[in-house]
N, C-alpha and C positions, 0 to 999 in steps of 0.2 A: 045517507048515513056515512060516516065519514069511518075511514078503518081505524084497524086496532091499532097503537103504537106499540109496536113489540121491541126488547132489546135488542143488543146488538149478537148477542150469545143465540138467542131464540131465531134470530134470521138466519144466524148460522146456522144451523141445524136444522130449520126448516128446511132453508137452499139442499143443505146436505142430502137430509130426509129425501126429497121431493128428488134430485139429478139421482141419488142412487135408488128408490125404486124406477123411476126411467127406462136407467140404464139395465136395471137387472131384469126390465121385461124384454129390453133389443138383445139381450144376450142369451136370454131361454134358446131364441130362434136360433142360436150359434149351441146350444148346448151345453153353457158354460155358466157360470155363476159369475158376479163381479170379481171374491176372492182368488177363485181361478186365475181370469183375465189379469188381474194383480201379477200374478206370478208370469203369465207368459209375458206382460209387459215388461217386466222388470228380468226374465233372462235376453229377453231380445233387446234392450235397451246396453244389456254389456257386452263389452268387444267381443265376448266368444259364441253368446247364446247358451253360457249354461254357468251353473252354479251349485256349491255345497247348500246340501240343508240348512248347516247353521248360517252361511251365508247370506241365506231367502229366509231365514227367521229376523234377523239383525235389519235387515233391510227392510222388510215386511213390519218387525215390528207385532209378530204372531207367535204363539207359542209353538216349540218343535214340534209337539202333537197335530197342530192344525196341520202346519207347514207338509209335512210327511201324509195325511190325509190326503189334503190337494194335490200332492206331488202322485200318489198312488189311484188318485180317482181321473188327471190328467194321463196317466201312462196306460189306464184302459181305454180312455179316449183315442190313444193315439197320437195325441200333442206334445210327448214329454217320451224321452229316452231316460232310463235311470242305468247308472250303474256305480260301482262299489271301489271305493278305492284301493287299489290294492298294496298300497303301505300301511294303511288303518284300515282293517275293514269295518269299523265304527262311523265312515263317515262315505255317506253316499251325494254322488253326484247326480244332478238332471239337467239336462241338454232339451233345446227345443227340436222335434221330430220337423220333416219335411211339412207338415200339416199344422205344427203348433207356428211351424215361423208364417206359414200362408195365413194363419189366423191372426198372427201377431200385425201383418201387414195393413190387413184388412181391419184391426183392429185402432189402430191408428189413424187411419181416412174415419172412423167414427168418432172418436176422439175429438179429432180438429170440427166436425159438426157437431158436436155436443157442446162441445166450449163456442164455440161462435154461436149457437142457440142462446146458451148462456146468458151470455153478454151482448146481446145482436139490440138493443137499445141504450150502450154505451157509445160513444164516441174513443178515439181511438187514446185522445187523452185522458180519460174517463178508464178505460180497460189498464192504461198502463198504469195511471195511479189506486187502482183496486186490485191488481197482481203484484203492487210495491207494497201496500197497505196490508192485504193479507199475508204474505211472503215477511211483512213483521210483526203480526200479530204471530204466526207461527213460531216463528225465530223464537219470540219471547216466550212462547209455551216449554220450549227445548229445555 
């Protein structure tokens, strides 16, 4: 029985579908949701490990409400320092804790085997023109 022909939208989103429940079951074991993980990767990915709310909203792409959720459900975790600025106290900072950047690490070595699952019957000029090819289909979504 020969398979379905799906579009190219419907693969996307399957692939999506299918790597993020994946991922969101290797990360129960960590205690964290993917949205979480979002965030500790995207403070340890900038020079200092921390960032404004609205910063991690703009970047993230979430609404403030989420964004502040996560930041408060990470800071009982233990993964996240907050604190308040104190020229505005309207606008609060989060830092990664000694344990969010250990996560952060460890989260990265997953990362790199997730994406090489991925893609592990690509060739390597196969991988680099479907990270070129995706990389513009995004572009053009912007």
């Amino acid at each position: 029985m020969p398979k379905e022909a799906l579009n190219c939208s419907e693969l996307m989103k399957r692939i999506a579908d299918s790597f993020g429940t994946k991922v969101n079951k290797d990360l129960q074991q960590c205690g964290v949701t993917l949205s979480q993980m979002k965030m500790l990767i995207h403070l340890g990915d900038s020079f200092s490990g921390s960032a404004t709310l609205k910063e991690l909203e703009k970047a993230l792409g979430t609404s403030q409400a989420t964004i502040a959720g996560i930041a408060v459900r990470l800071e009982k975790k233990k993964l996240l320092t907050g604190s308040i600025d104190p020229q505005d106290r309207r606008v609060k900072h989060v830092s990664l804790s000694k344990s969010g950047w250990a996560m952060y690490y460890d989260a990265q070595v997953h990362i790199e085997e997730e994406e090489e699952r991925l893609v592990t019957g690509l060739t390597g000029e196969e991988r680099a023109q479907l990270k070129k090819l995706l990389q513009k289909i995004y572009d053009t979504l912007k």
